[in-house]
VEXLO-763346 format. One record per residue (C-alpha): residue in three letters; x, y, z. Coordinates in Angstrom, 3 decimals. Each point is the difference from the previous one (the first is absolute). Last residue first. Layout:
BEGIN
+------+----------+----------+----------+
: code :       px :       py :       pz :
+------+----------+----------+----------+
:  ALA :        X :        Y :        Z :
...
+------+----------+----------+----------+
# end
This chain:
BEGIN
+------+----------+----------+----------+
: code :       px :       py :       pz :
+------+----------+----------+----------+
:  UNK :  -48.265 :  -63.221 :   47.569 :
:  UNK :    0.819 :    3.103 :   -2.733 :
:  UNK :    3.626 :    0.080 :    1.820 :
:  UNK :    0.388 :   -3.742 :   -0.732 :
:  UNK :   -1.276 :    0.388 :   -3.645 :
:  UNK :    2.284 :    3.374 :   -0.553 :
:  UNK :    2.976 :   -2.210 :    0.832 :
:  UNK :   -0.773 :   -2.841 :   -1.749 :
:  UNK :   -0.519 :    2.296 :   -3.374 :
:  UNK :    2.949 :    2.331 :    0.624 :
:  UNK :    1.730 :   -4.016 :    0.098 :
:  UNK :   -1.490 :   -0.640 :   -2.559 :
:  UNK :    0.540 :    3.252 :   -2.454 :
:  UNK :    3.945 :   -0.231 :    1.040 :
:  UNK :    0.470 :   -3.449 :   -1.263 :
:  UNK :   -1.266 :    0.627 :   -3.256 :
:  UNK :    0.555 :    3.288 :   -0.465 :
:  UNK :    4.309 :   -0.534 :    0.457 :
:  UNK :    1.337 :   -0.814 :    3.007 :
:  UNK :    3.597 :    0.561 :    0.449 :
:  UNK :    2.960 :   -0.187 :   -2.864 :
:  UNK :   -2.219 :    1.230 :   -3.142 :
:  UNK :   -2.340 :   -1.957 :   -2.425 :
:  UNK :   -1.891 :   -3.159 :    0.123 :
:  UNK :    1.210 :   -3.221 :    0.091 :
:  UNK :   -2.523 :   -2.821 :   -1.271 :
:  UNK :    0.003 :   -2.800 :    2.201 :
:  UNK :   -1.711 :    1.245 :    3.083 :
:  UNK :   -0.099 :   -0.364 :    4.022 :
:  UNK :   -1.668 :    2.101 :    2.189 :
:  UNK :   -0.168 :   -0.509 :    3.900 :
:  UNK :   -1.917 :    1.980 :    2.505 :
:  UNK :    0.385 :   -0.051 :    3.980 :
:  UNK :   -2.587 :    3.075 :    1.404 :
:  UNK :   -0.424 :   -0.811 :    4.508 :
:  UNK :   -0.647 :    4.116 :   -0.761 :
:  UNK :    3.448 :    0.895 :    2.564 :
:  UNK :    1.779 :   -2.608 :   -0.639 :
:  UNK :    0.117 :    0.644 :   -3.556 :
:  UNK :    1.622 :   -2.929 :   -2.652 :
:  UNK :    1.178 :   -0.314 :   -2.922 :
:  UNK :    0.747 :   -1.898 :   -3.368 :
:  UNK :    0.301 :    1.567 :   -3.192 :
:  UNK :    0.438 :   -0.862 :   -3.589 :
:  UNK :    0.767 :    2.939 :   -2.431 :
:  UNK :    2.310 :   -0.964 :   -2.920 :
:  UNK :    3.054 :   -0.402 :    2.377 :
:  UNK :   -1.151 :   -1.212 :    3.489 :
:  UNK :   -1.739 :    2.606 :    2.484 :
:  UNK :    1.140 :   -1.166 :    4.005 :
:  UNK :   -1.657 :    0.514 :    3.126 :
:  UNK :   -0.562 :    2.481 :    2.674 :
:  UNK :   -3.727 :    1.853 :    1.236 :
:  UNK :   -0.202 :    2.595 :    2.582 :
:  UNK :   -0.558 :    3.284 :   -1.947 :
:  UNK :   -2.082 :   -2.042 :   -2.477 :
:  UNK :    1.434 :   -0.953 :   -3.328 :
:  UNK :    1.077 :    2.745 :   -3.130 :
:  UNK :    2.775 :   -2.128 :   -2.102 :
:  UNK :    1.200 :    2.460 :   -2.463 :
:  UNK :    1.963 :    0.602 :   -2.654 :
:  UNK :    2.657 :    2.661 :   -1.391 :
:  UNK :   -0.667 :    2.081 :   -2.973 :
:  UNK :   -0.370 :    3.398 :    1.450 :
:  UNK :   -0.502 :   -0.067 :    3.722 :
:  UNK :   -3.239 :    1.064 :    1.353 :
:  UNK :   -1.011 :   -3.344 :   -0.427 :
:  UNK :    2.558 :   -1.472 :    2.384 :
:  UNK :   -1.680 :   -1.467 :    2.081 :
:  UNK :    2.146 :   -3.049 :    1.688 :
:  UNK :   -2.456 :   -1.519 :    2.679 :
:  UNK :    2.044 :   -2.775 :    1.925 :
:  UNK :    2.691 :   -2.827 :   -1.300 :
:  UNK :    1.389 :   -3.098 :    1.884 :
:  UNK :    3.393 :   -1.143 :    1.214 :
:  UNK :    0.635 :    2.172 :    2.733 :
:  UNK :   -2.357 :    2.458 :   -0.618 :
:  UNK :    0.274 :    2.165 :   -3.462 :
:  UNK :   -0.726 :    3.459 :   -1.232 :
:  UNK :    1.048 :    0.846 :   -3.943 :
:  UNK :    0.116 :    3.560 :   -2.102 :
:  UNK :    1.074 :   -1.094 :   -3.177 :
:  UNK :    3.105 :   -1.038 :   -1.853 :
:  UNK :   -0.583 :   -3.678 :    0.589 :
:  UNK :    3.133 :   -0.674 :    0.441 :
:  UNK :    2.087 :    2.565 :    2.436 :
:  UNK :   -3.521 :    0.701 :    1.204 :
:  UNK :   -0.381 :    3.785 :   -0.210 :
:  UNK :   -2.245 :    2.023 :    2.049 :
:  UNK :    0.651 :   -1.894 :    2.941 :
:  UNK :   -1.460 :   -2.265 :    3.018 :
:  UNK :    1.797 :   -2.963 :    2.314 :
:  UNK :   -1.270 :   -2.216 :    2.842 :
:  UNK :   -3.866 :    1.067 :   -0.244 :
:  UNK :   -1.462 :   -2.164 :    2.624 :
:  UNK :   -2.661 :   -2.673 :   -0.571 :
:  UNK :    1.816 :   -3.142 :    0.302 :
:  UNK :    0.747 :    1.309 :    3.266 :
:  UNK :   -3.268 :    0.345 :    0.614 :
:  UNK :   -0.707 :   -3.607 :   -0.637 :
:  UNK :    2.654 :   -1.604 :    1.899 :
:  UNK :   -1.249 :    1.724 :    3.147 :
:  UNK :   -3.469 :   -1.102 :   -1.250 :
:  UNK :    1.063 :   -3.678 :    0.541 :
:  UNK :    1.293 :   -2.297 :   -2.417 :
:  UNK :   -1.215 :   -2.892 :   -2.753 :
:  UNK :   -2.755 :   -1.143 :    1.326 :
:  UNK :   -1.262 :    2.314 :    0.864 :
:  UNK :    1.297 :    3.857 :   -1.135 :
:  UNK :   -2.703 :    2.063 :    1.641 :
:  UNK :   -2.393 :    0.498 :   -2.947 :
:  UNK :    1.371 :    1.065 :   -3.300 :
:  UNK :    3.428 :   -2.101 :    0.541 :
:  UNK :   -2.026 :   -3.369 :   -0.302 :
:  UNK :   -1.535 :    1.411 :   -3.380 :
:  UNK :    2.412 :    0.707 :   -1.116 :
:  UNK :    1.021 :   -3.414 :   -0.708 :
:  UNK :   -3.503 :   -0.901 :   -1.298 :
:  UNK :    0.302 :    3.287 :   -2.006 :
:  UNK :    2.497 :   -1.037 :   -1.794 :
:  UNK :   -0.587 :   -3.920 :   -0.386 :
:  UNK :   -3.922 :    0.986 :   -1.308 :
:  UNK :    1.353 :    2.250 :   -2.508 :
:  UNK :    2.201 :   -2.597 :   -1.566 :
:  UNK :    3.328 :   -1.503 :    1.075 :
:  UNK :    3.115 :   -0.731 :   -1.647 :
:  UNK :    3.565 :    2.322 :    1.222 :
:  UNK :    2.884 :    0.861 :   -2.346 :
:  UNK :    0.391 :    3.415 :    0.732 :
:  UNK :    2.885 :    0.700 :    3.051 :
:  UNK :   -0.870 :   -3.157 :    1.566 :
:  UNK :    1.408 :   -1.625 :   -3.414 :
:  UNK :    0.412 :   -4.093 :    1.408 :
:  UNK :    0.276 :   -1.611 :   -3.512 :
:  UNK :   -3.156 :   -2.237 :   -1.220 :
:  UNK :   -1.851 :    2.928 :   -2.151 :
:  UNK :    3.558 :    1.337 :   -1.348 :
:  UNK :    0.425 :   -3.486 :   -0.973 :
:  UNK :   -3.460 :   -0.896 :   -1.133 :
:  UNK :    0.567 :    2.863 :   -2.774 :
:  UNK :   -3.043 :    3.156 :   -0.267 :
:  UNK :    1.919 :    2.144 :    2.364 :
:  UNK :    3.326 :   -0.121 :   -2.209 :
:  UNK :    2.032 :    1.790 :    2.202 :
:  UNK :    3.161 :    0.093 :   -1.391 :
:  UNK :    0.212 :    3.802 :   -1.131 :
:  UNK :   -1.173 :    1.100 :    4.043 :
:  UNK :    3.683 :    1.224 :    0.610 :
:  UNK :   -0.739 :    2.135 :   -2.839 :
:  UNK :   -2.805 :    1.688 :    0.656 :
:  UNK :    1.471 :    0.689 :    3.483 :
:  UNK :    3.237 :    0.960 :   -1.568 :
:  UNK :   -2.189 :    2.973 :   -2.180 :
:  UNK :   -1.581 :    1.096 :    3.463 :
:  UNK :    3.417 :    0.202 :    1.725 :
:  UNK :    1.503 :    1.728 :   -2.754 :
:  UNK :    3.023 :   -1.026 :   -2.378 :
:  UNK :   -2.362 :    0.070 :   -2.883 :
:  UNK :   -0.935 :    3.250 :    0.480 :
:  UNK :   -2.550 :    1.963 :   -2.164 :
:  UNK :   -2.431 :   -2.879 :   -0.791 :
:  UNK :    0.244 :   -1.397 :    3.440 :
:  UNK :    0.019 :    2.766 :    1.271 :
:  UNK :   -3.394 :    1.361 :   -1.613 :
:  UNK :   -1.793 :   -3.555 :    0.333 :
:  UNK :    0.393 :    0.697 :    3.801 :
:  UNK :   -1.115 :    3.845 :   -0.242 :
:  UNK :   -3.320 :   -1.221 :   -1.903 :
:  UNK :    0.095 :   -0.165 :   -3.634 :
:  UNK :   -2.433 :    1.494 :   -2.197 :
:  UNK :   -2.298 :   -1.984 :   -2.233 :
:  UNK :    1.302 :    0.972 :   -3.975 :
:  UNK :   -0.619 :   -3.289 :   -0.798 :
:  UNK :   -1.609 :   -2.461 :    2.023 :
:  UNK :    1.510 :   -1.771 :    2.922 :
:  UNK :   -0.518 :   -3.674 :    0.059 :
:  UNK :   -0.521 :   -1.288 :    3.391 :
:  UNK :    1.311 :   -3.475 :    0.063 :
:  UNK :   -2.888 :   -3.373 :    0.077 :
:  UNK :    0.767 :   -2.309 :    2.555 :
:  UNK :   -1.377 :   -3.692 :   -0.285 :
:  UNK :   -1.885 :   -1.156 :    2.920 :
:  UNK :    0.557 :   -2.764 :    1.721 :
:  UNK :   -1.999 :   -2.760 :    1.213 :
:  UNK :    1.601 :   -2.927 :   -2.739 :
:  UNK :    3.345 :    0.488 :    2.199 :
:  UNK :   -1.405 :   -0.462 :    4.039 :
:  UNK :    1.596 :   -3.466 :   -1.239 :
:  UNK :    3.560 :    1.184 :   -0.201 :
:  UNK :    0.043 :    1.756 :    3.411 :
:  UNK :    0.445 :    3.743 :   -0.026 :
:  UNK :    2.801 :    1.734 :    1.686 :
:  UNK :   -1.065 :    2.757 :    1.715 :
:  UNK :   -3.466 :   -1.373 :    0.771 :
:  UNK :   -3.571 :    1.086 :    0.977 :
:  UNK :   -3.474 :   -2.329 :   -0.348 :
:  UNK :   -1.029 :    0.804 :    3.701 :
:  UNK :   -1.174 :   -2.103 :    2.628 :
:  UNK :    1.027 :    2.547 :    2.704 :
:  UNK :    2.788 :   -2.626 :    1.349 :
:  UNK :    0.815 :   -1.552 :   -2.958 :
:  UNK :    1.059 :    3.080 :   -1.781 :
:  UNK :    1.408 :    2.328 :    2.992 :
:  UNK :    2.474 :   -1.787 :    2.503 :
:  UNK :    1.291 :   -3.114 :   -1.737 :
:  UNK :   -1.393 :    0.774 :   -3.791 :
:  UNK :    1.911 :    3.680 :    0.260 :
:  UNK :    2.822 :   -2.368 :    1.880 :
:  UNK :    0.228 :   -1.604 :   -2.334 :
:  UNK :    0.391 :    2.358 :   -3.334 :
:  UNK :    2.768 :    1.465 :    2.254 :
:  UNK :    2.485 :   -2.167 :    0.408 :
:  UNK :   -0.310 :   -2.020 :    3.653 :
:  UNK :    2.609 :    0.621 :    2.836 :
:  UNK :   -2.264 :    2.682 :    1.749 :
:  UNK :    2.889 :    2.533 :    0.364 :
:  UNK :    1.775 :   -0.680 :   -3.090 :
:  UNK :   -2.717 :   -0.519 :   -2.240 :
:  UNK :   -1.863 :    2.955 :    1.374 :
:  UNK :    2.600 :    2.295 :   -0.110 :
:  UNK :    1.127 :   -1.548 :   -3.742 :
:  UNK :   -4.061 :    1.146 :   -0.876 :
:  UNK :    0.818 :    3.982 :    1.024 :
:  UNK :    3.159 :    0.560 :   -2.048 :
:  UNK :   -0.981 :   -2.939 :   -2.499 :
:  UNK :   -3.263 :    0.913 :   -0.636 :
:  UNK :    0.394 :    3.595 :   -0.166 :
:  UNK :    2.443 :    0.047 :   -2.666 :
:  UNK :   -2.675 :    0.025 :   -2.646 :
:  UNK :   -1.066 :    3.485 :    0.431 :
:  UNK :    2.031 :    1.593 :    3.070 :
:  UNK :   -1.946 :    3.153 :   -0.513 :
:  UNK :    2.138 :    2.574 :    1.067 :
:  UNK :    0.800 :    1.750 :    3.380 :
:  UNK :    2.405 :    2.636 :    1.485 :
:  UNK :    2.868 :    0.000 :    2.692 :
:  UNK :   -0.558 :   -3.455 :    1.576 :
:  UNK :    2.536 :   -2.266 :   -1.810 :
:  UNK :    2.609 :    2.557 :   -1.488 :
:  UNK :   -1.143 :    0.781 :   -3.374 :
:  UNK :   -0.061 :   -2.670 :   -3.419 :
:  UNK :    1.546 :   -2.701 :    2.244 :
:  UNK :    3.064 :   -1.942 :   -1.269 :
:  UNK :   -1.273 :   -3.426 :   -1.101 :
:  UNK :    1.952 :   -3.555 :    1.389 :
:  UNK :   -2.402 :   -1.053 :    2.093 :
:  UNK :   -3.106 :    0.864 :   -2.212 :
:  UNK :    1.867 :   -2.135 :   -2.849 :
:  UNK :    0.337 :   -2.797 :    2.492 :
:  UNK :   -3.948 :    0.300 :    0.815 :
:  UNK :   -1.058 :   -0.137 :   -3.571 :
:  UNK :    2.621 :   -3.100 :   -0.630 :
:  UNK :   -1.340 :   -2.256 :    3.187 :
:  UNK :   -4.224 :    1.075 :   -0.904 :
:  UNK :    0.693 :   -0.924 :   -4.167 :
:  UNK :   -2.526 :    1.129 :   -1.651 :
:  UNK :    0.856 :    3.057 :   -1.287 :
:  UNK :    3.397 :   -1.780 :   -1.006 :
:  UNK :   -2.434 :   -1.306 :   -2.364 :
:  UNK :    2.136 :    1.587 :   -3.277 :
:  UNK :    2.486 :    2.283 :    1.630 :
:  UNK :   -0.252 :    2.955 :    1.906 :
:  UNK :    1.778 :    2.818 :   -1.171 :
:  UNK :    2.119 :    2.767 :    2.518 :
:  UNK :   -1.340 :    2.397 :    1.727 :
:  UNK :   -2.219 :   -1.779 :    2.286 :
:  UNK :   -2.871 :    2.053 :    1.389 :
:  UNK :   -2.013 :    1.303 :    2.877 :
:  UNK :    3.137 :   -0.482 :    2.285 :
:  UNK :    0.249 :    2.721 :    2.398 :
:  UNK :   -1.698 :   -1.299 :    2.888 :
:  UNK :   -2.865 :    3.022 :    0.137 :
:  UNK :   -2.835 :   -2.620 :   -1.577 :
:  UNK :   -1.903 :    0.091 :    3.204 :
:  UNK :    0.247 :   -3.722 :    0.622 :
:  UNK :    4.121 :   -0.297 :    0.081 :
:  UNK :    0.113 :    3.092 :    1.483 :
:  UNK :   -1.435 :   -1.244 :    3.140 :
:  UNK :    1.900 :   -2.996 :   -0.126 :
:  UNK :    3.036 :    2.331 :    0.379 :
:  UNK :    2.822 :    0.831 :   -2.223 :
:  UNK :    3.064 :    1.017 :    1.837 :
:  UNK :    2.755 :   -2.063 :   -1.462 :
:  UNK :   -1.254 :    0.655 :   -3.986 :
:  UNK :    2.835 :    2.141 :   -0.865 :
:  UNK :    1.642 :   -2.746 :   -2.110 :
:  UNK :   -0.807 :   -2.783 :    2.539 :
:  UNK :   -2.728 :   -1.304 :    2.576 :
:  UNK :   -1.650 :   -2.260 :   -2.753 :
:  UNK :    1.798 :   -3.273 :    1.183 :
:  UNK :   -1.116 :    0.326 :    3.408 :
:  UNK :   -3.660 :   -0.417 :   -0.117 :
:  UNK :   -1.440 :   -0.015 :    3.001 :
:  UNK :    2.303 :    2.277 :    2.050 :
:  UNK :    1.136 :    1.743 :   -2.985 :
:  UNK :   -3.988 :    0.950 :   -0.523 :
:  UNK :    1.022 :    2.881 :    2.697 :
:  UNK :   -2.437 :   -0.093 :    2.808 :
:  UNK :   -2.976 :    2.597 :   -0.214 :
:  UNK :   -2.827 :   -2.417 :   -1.538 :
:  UNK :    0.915 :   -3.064 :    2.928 :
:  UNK :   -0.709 :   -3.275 :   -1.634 :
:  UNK :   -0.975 :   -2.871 :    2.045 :
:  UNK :   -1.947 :    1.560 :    2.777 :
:  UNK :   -3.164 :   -1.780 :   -1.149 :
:  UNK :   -2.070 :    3.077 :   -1.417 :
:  UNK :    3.810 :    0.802 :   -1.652 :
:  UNK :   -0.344 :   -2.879 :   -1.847 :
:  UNK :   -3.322 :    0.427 :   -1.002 :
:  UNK :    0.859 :    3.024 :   -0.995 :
:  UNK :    2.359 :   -1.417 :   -3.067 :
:  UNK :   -2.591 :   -2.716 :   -1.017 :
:  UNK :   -2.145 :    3.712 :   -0.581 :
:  UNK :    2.654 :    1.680 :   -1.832 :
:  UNK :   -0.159 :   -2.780 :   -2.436 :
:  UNK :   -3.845 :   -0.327 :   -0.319 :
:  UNK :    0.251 :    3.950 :   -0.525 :
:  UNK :    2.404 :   -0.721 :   -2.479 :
:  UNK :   -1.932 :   -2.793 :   -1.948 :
:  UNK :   -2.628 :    3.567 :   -0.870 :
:  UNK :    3.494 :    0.173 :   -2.127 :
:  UNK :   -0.960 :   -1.999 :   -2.721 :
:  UNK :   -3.926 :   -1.942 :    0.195 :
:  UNK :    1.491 :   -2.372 :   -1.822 :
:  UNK :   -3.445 :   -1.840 :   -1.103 :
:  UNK :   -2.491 :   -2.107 :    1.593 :
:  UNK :   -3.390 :   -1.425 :   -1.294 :
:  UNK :   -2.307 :   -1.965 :    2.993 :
:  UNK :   -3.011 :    1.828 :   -1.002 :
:  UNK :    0.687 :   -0.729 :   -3.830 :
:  UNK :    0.924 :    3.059 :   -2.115 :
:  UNK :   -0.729 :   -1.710 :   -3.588 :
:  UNK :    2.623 :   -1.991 :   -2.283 :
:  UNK :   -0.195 :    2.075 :   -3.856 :
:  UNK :    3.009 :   -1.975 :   -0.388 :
:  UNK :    2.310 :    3.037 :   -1.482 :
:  UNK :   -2.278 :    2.435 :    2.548 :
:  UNK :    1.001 :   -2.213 :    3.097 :
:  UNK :   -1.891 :    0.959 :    3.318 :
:  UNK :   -2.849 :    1.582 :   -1.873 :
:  UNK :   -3.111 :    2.175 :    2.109 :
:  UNK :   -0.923 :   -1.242 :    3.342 :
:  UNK :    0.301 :    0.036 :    3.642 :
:  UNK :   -2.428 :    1.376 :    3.015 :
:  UNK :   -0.147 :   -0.003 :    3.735 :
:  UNK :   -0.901 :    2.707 :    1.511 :
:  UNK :   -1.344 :    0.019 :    4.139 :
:  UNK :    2.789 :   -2.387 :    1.432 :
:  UNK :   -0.481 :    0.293 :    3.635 :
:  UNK :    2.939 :    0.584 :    2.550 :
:  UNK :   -1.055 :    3.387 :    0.700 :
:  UNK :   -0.414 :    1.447 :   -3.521 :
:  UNK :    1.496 :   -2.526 :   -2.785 :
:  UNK :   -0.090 :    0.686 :   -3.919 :
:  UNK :    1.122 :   -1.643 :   -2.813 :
:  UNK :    0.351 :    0.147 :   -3.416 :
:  UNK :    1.557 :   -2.444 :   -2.958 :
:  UNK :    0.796 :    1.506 :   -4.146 :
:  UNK :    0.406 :   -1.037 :   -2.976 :
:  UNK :    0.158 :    2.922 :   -2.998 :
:  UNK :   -0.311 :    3.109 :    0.745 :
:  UNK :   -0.124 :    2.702 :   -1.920 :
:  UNK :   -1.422 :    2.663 :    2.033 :
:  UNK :   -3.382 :    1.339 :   -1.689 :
:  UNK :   -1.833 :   -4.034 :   -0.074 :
:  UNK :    2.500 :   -1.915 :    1.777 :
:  UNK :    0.526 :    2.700 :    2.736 :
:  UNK :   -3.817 :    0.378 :    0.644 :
:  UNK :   -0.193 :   -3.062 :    1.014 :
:  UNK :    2.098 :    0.438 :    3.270 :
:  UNK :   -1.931 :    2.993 :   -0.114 :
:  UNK :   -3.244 :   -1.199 :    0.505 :
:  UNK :    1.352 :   -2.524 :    2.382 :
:  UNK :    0.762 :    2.807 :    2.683 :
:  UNK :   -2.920 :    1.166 :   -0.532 :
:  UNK :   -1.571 :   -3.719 :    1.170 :
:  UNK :    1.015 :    0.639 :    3.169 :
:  UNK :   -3.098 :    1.247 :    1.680 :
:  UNK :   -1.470 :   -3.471 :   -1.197 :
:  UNK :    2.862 :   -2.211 :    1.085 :
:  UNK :    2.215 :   -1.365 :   -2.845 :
:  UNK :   -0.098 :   -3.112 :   -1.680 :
:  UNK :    1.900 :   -1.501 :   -3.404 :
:  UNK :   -0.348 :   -0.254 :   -3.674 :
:  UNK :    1.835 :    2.798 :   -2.543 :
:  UNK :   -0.536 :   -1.521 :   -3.899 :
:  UNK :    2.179 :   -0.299 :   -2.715 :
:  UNK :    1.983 :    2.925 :   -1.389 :
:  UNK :   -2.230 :    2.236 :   -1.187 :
:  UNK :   -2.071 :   -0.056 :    3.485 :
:  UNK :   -3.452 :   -2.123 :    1.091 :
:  UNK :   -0.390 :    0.399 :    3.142 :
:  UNK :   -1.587 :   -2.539 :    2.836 :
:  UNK :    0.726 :    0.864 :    3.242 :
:  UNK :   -2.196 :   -1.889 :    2.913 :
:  UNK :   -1.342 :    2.468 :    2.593 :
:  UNK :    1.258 :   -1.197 :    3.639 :
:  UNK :   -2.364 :   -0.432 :    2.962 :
:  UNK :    0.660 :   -3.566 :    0.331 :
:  UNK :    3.854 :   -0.636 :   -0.545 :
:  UNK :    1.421 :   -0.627 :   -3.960 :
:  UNK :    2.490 :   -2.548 :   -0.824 :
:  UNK :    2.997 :   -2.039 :    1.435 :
:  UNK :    2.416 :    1.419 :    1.333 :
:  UNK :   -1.717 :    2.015 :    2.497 :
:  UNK :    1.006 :    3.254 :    1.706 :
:  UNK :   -2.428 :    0.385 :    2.608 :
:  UNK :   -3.593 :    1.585 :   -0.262 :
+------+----------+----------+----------+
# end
């Protein structure tokens, strides 16, 4: 089987579920059809709401399955082709434009980002490298001061006020999630190395390429596809995490600025949707993950070699305490690997292989890929679940894929 656009291969078991919120249609390969069971599962025990799956082992798609509500005020069903901001899973797209670069011999990850980008080599930012730039040890997680309405989406003003902000540590001494600001301190490498903004050169090198419904910066027309997103709402008394915990306790924190800096982003506007946010704004669906992934889960073609691929893999920067997140975080240049932290009270998890990288986006989406199993998987939802990771939605299929490739 090969990853097909267009609808189930011979051999496949045709899905068919009936769930509370609509109905879960689709494919999957018979010794992967666990992996469905709990995609299901998480609309009837797990709250969700609209949902898209995938699953790729060697190059061939082998789950394939979408359903549920994409708009609960319309009552407008999870179509196959139904997108939604798929938040910072757009990061790994980002950090991947960024490596194809340095494939290329474009972009060098230990020369100072001053050589590239000039204007940000100031206010103790002079020996930032590209390196740091993907492994979220730059400095500049957050802006301190307020960000006005849409300046959010505004690529020229985001990058000025990166220019002009002091860093948080001297670049290279510690990490922290680099929420938002990771599109414009990894996607302004890529627009000024490549000459093209980021949203195309993702279409350029990655979208049109693969054949994959994937965009930071979505067309107007793609519109009447997308999903509306549906907040986590915390119920009472539900304890908070160490990231809720600053923010509550500290509103001069990293974690509390991050909230902040993230006021304007009005994910369910077409402006946010058409502004280039490689930091969280990306559209895709299950099928645009893992189809990306996909490519890096088995050698690299077409997109690099497996030189580029293991150095995707490589743990750039660990610690106990993300200056953001407040947790115990590992990250490659530009991508995230296993983070379990369950033996740590209230922080989250995101438990993958030993070899596998990607990215988690807020409410629990996940893209990813494992070299080492051929495994790519995308999931993409509309109804954010809980934590800062994966929450059991995301983490019960991927377990799922995992224990279905090791059962075969």
């Amino acid at each position: 089987m090969t990853l097909h656009q267009d609808g189930a291969p011979a051999g496949a078991t045709t899905v068919t579920r009936d769930v509370p919120t609509g109905v879960v249609e689709g494919w999957a390969a018979p010794q992967f059809e666990p992996v469905v069971d709990e995609f299901v599962r998480g609309f009837h025990e797990r709250g969700e709401l609209g949902a898209s799956l995938c699953v790729v082992v060697d190059g061939a798609t082998v789950v394939d399955v979408w359903g549920g509500t994409a708009n609960e005020r319309t009552a407008q069903p999870w179509e196959r082709d139904t997108v939604a901001v798929a938040f910072s899973c757009t990061k790994g797209v980002t950090a991947l434009c960024a490596h194809l670069l340095v494939a290329r011999g474009e972009l060098d990850l230990d020369a100072p980002v001053g050589e590239v980008w000039p204007e940000y080599a100031r206010d103790g930012k002079e020996r930032t490298t590209v390196r740091m730039m993907l492994d979220h040890s730059a400095g500049v997680p957050v802006l301190r001061g307020e960000l006005a309405d849409g300046e959010l989406y505004d690529w020229e003003r985001m990058v000025a006020r990166l220019e002009a902000e002091p860093p948080f540590w001297a670049p290279g001494t510690r990490n922290g999630y680099h929420m938002i600001n990771f599109g414009w301190t990894v996607g302004e490498l890529v627009r000024r190395v490549s000459g093209r903004s980021l949203g195309a050169f993702v279409q350029d090198e990655i979208a049109r390429p693969l054949g994959l419904d994937l965009w930071i910066g979505l067309p107007e027309d793609v519109e009447p596809r997308v999903a509306r997103i549906e907040p986590y709402r915390r119920a009472r008394g539900e304890p908070l995490g160490p990231f809720a915990l600053a923010v509550v306790e500290d509103p001069a924190s990293i974690p509390a600025l991050a909230l902040a800096n993230m006021g304007s982003f009005a994910v369910n506007s077409r402006a946010c949707r058409a502004a280039e946010i490689g930091g969280g704004g990306g559209v895709t669906n299950a099928r645009g993950l893992a189809g990306m992934y996909a490519a890096l889960a088995t050698g690299g073609a077409p997109l690099v070699g497996p030189d580029d691929v293991a150095r995707m893999q490589r743990i750039s920067v660990a610690t106990n305490l993300d200056a953001t997140l407040r947790i115990p975080t590992r990250f490659t240049t530009g991508f995230m690997v296993s983070m379990d932290n369950r033996r740590v009270p209230g922080a989250d998890s995101a438990v993958l292989g030993e070899h596998a990288f990607g990215h988690v986006g807020a409410g629990g989406s996940i893209g990813m890929a494992d070299p080492s199993t051929g495994l790519a998987l995308g999931y993409v939802m509309n109804r954010q679940g809980p934590g800062i990771l994966l929450n059991e939605r995301g983490q019960a299929v991927v377990d799922a894929a995992d224990a279905a490739l090791t059962a075969r």
